[in-house]
C-alpha positions as CSV (number, residue, x, y, z in Angstrom):
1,X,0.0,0.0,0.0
2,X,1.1,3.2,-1.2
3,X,2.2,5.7,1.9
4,X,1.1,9.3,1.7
5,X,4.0,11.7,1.4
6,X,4.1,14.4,3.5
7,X,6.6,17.9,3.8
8,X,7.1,18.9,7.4
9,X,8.0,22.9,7.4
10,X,8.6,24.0,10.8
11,X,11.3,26.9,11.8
12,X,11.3,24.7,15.4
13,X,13.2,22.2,15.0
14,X,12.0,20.0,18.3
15,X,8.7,20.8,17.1
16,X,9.6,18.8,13.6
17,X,11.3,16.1,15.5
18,X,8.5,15.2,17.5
19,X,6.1,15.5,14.3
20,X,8.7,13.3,13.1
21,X,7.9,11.0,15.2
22,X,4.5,11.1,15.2
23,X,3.9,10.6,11.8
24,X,5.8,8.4,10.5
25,X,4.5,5.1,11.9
26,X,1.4,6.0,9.6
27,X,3.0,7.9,6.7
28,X,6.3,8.7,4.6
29,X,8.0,12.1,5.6
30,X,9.8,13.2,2.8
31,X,11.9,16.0,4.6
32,X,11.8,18.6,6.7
33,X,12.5,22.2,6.1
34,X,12.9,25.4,8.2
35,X,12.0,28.6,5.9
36,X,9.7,29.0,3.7
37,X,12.0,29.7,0.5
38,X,13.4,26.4,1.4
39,X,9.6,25.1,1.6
40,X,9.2,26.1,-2.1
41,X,12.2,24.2,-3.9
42,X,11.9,21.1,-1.9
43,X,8.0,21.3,-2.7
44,X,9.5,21.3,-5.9
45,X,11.8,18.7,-5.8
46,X,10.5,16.3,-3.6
47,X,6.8,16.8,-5.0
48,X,4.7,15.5,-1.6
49,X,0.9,14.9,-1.3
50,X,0.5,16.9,2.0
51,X,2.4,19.6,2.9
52,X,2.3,20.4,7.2
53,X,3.6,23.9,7.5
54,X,3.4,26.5,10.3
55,X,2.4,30.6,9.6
56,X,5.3,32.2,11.1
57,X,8.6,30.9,9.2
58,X,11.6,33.1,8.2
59,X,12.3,34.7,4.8
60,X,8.6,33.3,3.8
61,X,5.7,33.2,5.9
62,X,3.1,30.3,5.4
63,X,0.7,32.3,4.0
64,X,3.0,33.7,1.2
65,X,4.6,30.4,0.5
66,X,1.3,28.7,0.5
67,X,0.3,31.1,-2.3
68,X,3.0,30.5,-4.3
69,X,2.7,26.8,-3.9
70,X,-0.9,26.6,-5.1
71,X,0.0,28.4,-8.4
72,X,2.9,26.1,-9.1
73,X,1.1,23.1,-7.4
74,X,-2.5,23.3,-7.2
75,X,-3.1,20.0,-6.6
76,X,-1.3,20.0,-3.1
77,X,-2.9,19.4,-0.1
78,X,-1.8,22.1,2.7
79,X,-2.6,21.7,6.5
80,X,-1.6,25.0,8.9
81,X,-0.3,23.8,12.3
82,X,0.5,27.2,14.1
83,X,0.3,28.7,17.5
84,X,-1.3,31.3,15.9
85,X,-5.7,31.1,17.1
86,X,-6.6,34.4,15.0
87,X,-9.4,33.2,13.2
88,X,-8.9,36.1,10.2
89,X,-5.4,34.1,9.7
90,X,-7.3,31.3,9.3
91,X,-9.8,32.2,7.1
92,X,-7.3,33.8,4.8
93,X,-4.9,30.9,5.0
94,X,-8.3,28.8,4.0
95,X,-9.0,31.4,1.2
96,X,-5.6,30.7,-0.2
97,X,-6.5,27.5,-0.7
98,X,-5.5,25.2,2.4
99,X,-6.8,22.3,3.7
100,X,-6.7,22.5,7.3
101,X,-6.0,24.5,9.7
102,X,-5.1,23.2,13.0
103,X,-3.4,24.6,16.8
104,X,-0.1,22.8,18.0
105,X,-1.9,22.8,21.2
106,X,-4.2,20.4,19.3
107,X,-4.2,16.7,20.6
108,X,-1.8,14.6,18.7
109,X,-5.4,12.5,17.7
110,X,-6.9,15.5,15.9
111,X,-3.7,15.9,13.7
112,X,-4.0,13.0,12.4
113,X,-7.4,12.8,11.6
114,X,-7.0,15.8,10.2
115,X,-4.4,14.6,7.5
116,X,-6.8,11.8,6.9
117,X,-9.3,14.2,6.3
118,X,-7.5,16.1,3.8
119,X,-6.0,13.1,1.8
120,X,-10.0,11.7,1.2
121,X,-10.3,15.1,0.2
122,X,-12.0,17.1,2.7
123,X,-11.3,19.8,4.9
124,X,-10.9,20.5,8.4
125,X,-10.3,23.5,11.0
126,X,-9.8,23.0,14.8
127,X,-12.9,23.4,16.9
128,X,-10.8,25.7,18.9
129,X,-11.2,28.4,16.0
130,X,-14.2,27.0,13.8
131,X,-16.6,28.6,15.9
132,X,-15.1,32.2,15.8
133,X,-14.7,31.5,11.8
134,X,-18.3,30.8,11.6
135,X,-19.1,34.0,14.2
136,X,-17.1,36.5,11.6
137,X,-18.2,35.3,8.6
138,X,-21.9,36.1,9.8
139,X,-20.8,39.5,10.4
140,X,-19.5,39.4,7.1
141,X,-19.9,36.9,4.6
142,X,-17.0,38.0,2.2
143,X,-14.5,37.8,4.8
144,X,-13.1,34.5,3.1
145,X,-13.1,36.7,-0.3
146,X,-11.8,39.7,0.0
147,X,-7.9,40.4,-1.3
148,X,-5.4,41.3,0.8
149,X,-3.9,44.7,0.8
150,X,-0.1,44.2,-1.0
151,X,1.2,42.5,-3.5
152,X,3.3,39.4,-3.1
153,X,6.3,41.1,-3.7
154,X,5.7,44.0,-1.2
155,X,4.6,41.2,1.4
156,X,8.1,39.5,0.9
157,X,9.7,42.8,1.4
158,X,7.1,43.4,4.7
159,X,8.5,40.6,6.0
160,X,11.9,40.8,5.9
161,X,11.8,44.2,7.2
162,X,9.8,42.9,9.8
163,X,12.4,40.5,10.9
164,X,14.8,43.4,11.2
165,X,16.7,42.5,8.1
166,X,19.0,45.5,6.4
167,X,18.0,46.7,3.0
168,X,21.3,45.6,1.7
169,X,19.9,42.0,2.6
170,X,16.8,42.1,1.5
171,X,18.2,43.0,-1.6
172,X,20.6,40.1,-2.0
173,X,18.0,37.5,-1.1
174,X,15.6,38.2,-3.5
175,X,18.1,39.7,-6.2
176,X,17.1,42.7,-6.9
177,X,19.0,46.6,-6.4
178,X,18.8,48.5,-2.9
179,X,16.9,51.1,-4.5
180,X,13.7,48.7,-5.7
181,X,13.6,47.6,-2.0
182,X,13.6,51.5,-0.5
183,X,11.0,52.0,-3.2
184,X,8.8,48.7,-2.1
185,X,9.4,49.7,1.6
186,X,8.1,53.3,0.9
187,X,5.0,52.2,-0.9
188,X,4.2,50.0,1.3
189,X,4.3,52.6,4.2
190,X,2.3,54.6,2.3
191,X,-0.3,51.6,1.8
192,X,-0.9,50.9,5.4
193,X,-0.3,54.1,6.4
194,X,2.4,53.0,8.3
195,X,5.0,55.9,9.9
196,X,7.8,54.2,11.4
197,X,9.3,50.3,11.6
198,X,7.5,49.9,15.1
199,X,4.2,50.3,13.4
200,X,5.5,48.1,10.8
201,X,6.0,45.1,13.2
202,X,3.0,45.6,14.9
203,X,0.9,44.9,11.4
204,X,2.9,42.3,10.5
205,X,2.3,40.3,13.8
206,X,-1.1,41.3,13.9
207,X,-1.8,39.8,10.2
208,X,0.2,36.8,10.2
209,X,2.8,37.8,7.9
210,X,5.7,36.8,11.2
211,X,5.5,35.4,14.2
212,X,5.0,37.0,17.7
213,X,7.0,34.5,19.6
């Protein structure tokens, strides 16, 4: 019987061990990876079934890599295991086209029936944050719809500048000059109305784009 492959991507690396361990009495882990560029060219490479990945990862957030993935990949099945309970993360990170959507303060149980889940096709969100999902999409119902704010580029750029990285190294990851990045950076001030980095950080926290711990 064929084994279902699945891509750990976890920036915490006892976290991966022990999801490691979990899984594969039951299924084939194909690797495990620890940023979210990284996530993309094993995707790639190693072409899983599932892919388990976390929101807040260097370089890449979930969210972003998860878009990128579902152009390149749409057939890949994507299940969110964060500490992150904002249910607005996890409508958007449903929006974007993932599976599941899942706490790591979830039982070890629900993890795995939620990777069954997915494989037969279905979906599945953690109680835990199902019922505010359901609670804000009655307030409004195009919650799941509605586009975000910046482009995928200027979220990349958010990002990094979130994690405190210079302009000089923002530039050399994603290979292009210091003077496109100053010119991302402005516009997206501009966009959000942002003022200073502090600001910054705060909004890229708040929407999922990096991790508060």
């Amino acid at each position: 019987m064929v084994r279902t492959r699945i891509l750990l991507a976890d920036d915490h690396t006892m976290i991966a061990a022990g999801l490691q361990a979990l899984l594969e009495p039951h299924y084939e882990i194909v690797g495990s990876i620890t940023d979210g560029r990284a996530l993309l060219k094993a995707a790639a490479k190693l072409k899983p079934d599932v892919i388990l990945l976390d929101v807040g990862m260097p370089l890449l957030n979930g969210l972003d890599a998860a878009r990128e993935l579902k152009k390149t990949m749409p057939g890949i099945k994507l299940i969110f295991l964060t500490m992150n309970p904002d249910s607005d993360i996890a409508s958007e990170a449903l929006r974007i086209g993932a599976s599941a959507y899942l706490l790591k303060t979830s039982q070890p149980s629900e993890l795995l029936r939620a990777i069954n889940d997915v494989v037969r096709g279905n979906s599945y969100v953690t109680p835990q944050i199902s019922r505010a999902m359901k609670e804000t999409f009655m307030r409004d119902p195009n919650a799941l719809n509605r586009p975000r704010e910046l482009t995928g580029r200027q979220r990349e750029v958010l990002q990094m500048l979130a994690e405190g990285r210079s302009l000089k190294e923002i530039a050399h990851t994603l290979r292009i000059t210091h003077r496109t990045v100053r010119f991302h950076k402005a516009r997206i001030m501009e966009e959000l109305e942002i003022t200073n980095n502090s600001e910054l950080v705060k909004y890229a926290i708040n929407h999922g784009v990096i991790s508060a711990v």
